[in-house]
C-alpha positions in Angstrom: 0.0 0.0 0.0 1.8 3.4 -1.2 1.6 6.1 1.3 -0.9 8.6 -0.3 -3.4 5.2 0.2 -2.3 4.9 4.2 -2.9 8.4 4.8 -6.5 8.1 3.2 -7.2 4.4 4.8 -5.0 4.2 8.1 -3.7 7.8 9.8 -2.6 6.0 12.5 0.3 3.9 10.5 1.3 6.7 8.0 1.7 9.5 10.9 4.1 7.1 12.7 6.4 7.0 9.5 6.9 10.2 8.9 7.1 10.9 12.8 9.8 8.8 13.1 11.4 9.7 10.1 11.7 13.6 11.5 13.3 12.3 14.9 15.8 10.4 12.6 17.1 14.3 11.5 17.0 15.2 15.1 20.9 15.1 15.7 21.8 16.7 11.9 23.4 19.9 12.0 22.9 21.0 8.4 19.0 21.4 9.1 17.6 25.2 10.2 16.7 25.4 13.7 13.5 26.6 12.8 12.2 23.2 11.7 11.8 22.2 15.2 11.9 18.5 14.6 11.6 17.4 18.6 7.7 19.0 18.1 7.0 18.8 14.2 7.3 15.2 14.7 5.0 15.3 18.2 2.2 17.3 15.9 2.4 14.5 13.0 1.9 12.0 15.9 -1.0 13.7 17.1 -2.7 13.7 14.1 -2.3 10.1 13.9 -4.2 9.7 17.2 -6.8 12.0 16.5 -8.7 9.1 15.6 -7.5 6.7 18.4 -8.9 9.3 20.8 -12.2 9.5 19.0 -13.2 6.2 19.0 -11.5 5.6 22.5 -13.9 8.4 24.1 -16.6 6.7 22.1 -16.4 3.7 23.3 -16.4 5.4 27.0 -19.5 6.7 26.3 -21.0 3.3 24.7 -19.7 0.9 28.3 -21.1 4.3 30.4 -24.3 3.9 28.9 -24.5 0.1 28.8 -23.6 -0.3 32.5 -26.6 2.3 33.1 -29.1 1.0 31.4 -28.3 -2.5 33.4 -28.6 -0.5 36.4 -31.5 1.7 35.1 -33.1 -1.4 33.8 -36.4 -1.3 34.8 -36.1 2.4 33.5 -38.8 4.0 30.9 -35.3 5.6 29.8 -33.9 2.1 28.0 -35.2 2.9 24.5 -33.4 6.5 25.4 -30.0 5.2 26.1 -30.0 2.6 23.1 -31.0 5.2 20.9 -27.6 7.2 22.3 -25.6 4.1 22.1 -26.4 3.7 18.4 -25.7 7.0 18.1 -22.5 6.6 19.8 -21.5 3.1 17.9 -22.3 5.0 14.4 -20.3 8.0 15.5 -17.3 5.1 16.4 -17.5 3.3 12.5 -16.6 6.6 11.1 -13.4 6.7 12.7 -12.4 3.6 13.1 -9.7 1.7 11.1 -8.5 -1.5 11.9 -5.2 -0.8 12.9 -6.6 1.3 16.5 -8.3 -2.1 17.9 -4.6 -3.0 19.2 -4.0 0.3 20.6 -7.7 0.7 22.4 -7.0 -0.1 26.7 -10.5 -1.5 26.7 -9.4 -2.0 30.7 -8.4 1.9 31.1 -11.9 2.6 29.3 -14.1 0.3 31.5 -12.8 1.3 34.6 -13.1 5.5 33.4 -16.7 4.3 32.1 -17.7 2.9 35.7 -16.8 6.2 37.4 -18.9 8.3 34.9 -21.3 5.9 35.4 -21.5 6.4 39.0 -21.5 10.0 39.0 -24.3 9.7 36.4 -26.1 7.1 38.2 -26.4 10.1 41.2 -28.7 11.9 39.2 -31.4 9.4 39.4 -33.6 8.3 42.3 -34.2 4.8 43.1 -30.8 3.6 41.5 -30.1 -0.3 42.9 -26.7 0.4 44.2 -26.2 -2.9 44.8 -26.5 -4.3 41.1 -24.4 -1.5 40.1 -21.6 -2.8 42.8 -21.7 -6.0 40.9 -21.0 -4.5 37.8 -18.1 -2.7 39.7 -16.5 -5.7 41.4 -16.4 -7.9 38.1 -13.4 -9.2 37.7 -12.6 -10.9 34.0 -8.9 -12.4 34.2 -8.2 -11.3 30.7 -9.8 -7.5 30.3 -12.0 -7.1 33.3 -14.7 -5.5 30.9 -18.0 -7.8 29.8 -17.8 -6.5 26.3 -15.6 -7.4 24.3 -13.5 -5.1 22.1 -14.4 -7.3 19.2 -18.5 -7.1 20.2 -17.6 -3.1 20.7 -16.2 -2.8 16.9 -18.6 -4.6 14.8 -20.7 -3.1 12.3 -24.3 -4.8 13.7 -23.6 -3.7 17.2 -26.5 -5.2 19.6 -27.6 -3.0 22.7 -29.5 -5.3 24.3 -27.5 -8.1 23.9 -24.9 -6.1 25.5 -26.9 -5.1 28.4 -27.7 -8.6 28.7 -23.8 -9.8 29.3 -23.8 -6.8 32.3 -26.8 -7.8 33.5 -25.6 -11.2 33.9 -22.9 -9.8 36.0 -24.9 -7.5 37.9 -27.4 -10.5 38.8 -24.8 -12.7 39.9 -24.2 -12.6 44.1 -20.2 -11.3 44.3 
């Protein structure tokens, strides 16, 4: 794949070449100070994660909202937070390429996901805090979050099965 092609299909890859090629000219003296190499090659790399953090944050917001509406889940709201989730899932397919899914810390973003959900959770009244404790306490051996990356990234994304592996958890007795 020539590199015009990566830049269109896969930002992440091409901004680490030329990234790394501008800290190769770090220690030549025959190049102007002004290029700044140390930081032109820190900008290149952040446009490379531009997407990374996109879909990262999205995927936040998709475990926050799963995790409340098994907590929520007698809740007229369900129908509301799918709808966001869908939202959210969409808004994730148009930035994803296949070369983030190694890069996503599903772990860092279930455990960040759980806190927003608790603080969210505080805004409602009659919120079974023990179900939500479950959720809290889970403990997978491999990623510690229900949802897999790969059940995260595909294209027919299902809510409610995905509430239905947390509420599996949340129903268990810890």
């Amino acid at each position: 794949m020539d590199d015009a092609n990566l830049y269109d299909t896969d930002i992440c890859t091409w901004a680490e070449q030329p990234a790394a090629a501008l800290r190769s000219l770090e220690g030549r003296r025959d190049l102007p100070n002004q290029l700044d190499l140390v930081n032109l090659a820190e900008e290149v790399e952040d446009v490379g994660r531009g997407p990374l953090n996109a879909v990262s944050s999205l995927i936040r917001q998709i475990l926050t909202h799963l995790v409340i509406a098994s907590t929520l889940r007698a809740s007229s709201s369900m129908k509301h937070w799918a709808s966001e989730v869908a939202t959210f899932h969409a808004d994730r397919m148009g930035n994803y390429q296949p070369s983030l899914q190694p890069r996503i810390e599903l772990r860092k973003h279930w455990v960040r996901a759980l806190k927003v959900a608790r603080l969210k959770l505080d805004t409602y009244d009659q919120v079974d805090w023990a179900r939500f404790e479950h959720i809290v306490t889970y403990q997978d051996p491999v990623d510690c979050c229900p949802i897999s990356l790969h059940e995260l990234c595909v294209e027919d994304f299902d809510f409610y099965a995905a509430v239905a592996k947390i509420d599996r958890i949340a129903d268990k007795d810890p």
